[in-house]
N, C-alpha and C positions, 0 to 999 in steps of 0.2 A: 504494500500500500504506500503511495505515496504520501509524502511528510504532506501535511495540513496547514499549509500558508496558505495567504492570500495571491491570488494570482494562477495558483496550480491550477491546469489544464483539466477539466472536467469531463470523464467519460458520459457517452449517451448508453442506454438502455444495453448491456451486452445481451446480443444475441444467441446464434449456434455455435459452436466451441470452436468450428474451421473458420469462420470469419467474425470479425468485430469491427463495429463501424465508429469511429473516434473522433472528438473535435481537436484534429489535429492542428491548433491554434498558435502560430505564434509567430511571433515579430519577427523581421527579416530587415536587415543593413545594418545590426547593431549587436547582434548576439557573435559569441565565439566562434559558434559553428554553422555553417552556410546552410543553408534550407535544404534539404534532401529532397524538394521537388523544383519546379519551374526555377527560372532566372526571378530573384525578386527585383531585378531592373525593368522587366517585361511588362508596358503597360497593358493597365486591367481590361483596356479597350480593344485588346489583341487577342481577337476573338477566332485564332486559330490554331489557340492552345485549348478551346472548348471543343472543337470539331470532334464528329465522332465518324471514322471512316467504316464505311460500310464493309465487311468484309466478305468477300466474292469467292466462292468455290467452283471447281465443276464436279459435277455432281459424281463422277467417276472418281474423281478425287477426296470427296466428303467422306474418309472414315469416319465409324462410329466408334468414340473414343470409351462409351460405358452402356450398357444396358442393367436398365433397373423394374425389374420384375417385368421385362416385354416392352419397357420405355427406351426408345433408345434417344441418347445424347452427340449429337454428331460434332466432327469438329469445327466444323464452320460457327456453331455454337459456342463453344467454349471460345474459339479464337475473338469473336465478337467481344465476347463479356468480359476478354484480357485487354482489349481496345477500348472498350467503352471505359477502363479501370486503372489501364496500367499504359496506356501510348500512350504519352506524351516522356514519361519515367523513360521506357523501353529506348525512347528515340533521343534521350539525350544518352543515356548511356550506350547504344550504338555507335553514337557517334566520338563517345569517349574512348571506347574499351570495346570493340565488333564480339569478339571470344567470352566476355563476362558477360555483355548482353543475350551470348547465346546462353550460357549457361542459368542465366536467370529466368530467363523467357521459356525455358523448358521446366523450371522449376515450378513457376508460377502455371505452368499449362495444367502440370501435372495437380498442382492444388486446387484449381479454378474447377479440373474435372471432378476430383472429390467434392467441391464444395456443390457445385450442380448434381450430386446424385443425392447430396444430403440434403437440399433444398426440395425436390421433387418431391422425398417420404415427405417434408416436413411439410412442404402446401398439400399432397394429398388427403394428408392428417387432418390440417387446418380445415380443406372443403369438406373435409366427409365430416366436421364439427361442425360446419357449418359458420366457420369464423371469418371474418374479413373487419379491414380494418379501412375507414371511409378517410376520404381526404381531408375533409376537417378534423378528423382528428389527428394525422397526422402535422398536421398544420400549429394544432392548439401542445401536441408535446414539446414538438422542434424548437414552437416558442418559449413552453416553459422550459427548456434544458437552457437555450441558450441567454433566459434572462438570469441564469444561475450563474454562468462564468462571471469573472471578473478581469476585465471589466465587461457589464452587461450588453449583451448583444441582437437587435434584431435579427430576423430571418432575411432580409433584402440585404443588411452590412456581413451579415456571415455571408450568405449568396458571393456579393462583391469578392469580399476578402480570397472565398473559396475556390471561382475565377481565375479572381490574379493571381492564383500561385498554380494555373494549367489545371483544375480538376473540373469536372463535370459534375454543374448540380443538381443536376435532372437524375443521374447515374445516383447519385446519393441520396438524393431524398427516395428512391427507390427502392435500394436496399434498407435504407429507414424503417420505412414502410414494412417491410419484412420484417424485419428487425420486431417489430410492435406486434403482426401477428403471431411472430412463432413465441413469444412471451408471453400472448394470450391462449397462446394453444394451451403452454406449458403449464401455467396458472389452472388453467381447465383439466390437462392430467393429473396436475401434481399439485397441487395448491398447497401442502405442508412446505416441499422442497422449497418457497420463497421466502416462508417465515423465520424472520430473523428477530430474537427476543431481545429487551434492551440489556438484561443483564449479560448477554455477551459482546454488545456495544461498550458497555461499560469494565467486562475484561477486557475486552482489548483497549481501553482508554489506559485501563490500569497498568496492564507489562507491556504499555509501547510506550514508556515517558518520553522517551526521544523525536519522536517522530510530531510532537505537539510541540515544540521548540523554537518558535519563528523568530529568523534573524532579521538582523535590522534590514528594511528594505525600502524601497524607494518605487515610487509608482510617478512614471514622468509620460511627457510625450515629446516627441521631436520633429526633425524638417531634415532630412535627406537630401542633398544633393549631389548625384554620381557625379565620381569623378572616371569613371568607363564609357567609354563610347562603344556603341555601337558599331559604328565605321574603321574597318581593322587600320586603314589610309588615313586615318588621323593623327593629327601631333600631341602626343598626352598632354607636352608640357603647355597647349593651346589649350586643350581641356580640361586641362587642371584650371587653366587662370580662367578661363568663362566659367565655372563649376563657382569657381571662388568669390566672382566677382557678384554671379547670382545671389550668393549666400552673404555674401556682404548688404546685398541689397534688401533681402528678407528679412534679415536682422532687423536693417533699421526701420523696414516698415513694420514687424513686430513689436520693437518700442517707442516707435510712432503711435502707436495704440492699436495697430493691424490684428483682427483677430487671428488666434496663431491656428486654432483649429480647420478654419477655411483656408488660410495657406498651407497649411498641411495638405490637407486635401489637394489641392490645386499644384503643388509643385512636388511634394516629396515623393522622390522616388523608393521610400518602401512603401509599399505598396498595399498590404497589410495592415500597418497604422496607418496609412495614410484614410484607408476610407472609416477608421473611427476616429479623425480630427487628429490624427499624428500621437494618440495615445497606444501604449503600451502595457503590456499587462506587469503588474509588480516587479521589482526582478531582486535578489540579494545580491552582496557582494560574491565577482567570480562567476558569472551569467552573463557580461556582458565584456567585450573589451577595452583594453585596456584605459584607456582616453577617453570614452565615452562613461565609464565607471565613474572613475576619477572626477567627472566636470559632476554627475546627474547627483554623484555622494557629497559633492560638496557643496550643493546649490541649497539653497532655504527655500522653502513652500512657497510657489508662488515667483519666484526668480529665474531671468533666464542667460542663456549661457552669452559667453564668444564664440568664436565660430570653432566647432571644436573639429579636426581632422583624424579619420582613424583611415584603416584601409578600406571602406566601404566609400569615401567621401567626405563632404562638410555636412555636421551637424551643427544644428540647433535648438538647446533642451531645453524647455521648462520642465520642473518639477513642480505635481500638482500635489504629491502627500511625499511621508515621509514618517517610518513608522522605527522605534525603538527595537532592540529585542522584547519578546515578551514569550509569555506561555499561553495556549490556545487554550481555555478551559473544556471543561466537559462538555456542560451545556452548547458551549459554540461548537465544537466539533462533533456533537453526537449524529446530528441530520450528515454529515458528510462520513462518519464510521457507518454508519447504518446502509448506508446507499453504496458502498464501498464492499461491506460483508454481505449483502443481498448480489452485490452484483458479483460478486468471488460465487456466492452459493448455488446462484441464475444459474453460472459455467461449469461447476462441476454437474448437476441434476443435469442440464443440455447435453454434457456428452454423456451420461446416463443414459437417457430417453434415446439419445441420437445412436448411439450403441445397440439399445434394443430394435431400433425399428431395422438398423442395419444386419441385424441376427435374423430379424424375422425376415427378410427381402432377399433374394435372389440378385445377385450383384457382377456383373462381368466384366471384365476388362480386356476389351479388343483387343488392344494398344497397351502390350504386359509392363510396357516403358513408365506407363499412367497409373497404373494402379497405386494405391497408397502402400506404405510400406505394414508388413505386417506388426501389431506389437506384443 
């Protein structure tokens, strides 16, 4: 379980044990580590890191990668739902590494087809219950998960965000969507398996003191501006000094009285913060780099920077809070132990269930490359 600060990245509803859909949230141009998907320079208007390429077989060539009690799974299917999921990843890393991308893209084949033979039991389940789950409701969850993160977030600014860093949110509210029926199946099998009592909220409050320990931290927003070009034929040292001179000029119209949240928006090229007003989520010491740490840790509530330079570019930080160590009491952290050991408990019972219906089903694997491995 993840330590209980402010800012931690909040899981949605875990679903069946082979997949979990995550709000994988977080700030890009300023943290240690580069974003493991899209370019966060890429603007959010570049709408052909959403494409979803059809994928075309002939039909001599369509193996059927699994058959599930006389279902079969072909691969023109599976290659789809690796596109709809994983192309844009697949395609930078092609272009990084040709031999890792094969060896990923076989990986992922082979998962994508387990996860399609465990989805089939688990909607046949769901229709022969009789379950479905309406768009408004998945509407009214989406929203209440996401006004839970911190900092709170609409469905349209997560949309945005989730965009500009290359993912598909149509692809995602989809599997959402699943996500909520196969946890109403599960509730309907197994309604014990969810029940989590508080006094085991409150052992684990008790022999995890550690993990309730929040360090000092700093909740800021900032203004990005690359100092990367695009254009491989450019002169950095020309782009450096226009990058510079922009951000000299935001500055002062920042303390000209400019609101910083709409230049955020408007100019900063993270992309991420930029569509919540250049706000960030918490961060402690050692989450962010070096110079960028150093101005945000030393700024007073309400104060804002010089123009600070790390290798992402010029920043421009205000700091909106700024919080002491302290200890997270019970009370505060129990709704978040609770929602944490439910969702531990959701994932063991799923591969349970998900176990049994696979004992009872007849399961083949064409393509003996794809099959899961035994354990």
């Amino acid at each position: 379980m993840k330590n209980i600060v402010a800012g931690s990245v909040r899981r949605f509803v875990v679903a069946a044990g082979s997949f979990v859909v995550l709000l994988g949230i977080c700030g890009a141009g300023c943290r240690k580590e580069q974003p493991a998907g899209p370019d966060a320079n890429k603007p959010a208007s570049d709408k052909t890191s959403q494409t979803v390429v059809p994928v075309e077989m002939p039909k001599s060539m369509d193996r059927v990668l699994a058959i599930v009690d006389g279902f079969e799974i072909k691969e023109s299917q599976v290659k789809q739902a690796v596109q709809n999921e994983y192309g844009m990843q697949l395609e930078r890393l092609k272009a990084e590494s040709p031999e890792l991308a094969a060896q990923q893209e076989k990986l992922i084949l082979q998962n994508m087809t387990n996860r399609m033979v465990i989805e089939y039991l688990l909607d046949r389940e769901a229709k022969q219950a009789g379950i479905e789950v309406t768009s408004e409701e998945v509407v009214a969850e989406m929203a209440q998960k996401l006004s839970e993160l911190q900092p709170p977030q609409t469905i349209e600014s997560y949309k945005q965000a989730f965009e500009a860093q290359g993912g598909n949110f149509e692809v995602f509210k989809t599997q959402f969507a699943k996500q909520m029926k196969y946890v109403k199946l599960l509730e309907l099998k197994d309604p014990n398996s969810l029940i989590v009592n508080e006094a085991s909220v409150q052992e684990y409050y008790d022999k995890n003191p550690d993990e309730f320990k929040v360090p000092e931290t700093v909740r800021a927003s900032h203004i990005l501006i690359s100092t990367k070009s695009t254009d491989s034929s450019a002169d950095p040292n020309e782009v450096k000094a226009k990058a510079r001179e922009k951000a000299e000029g935001l500055l002062h119209e920042v303390r000209e009285g400019g609101d910083f949240a709409t230049l955020a928006k408007e100019n900063s090229a993270d992309y991420y913060s930029a569509v919540q007003g250049g706000e960030l989520p918490p961060f402690g010491r050692g989450r962010m780099v070096k110079p960028f740490e150093d101005a945000a840790f030393g700024l007073k509530v309400g104060q804002i920077s010089d123009i600070v330079e790390t290798e992402f570019g010029y920043h421009i930080i205000k700091v909106l809070e700024h919080r002491d160590p302290n200890t997270v009491s019970f009370e505060q952290a129990k709704n978040q132990i609770l929602a944490e050991l439910k969702g531990a408990q959701t994932n063991q019972a799923f591969r349970k269930y998900i176990g049994m219906l696979q004992d009872k089903a007849t399961i083949v694997y064409p393509a003996d490359e794809l099959a899961p491995e035994k354990k």
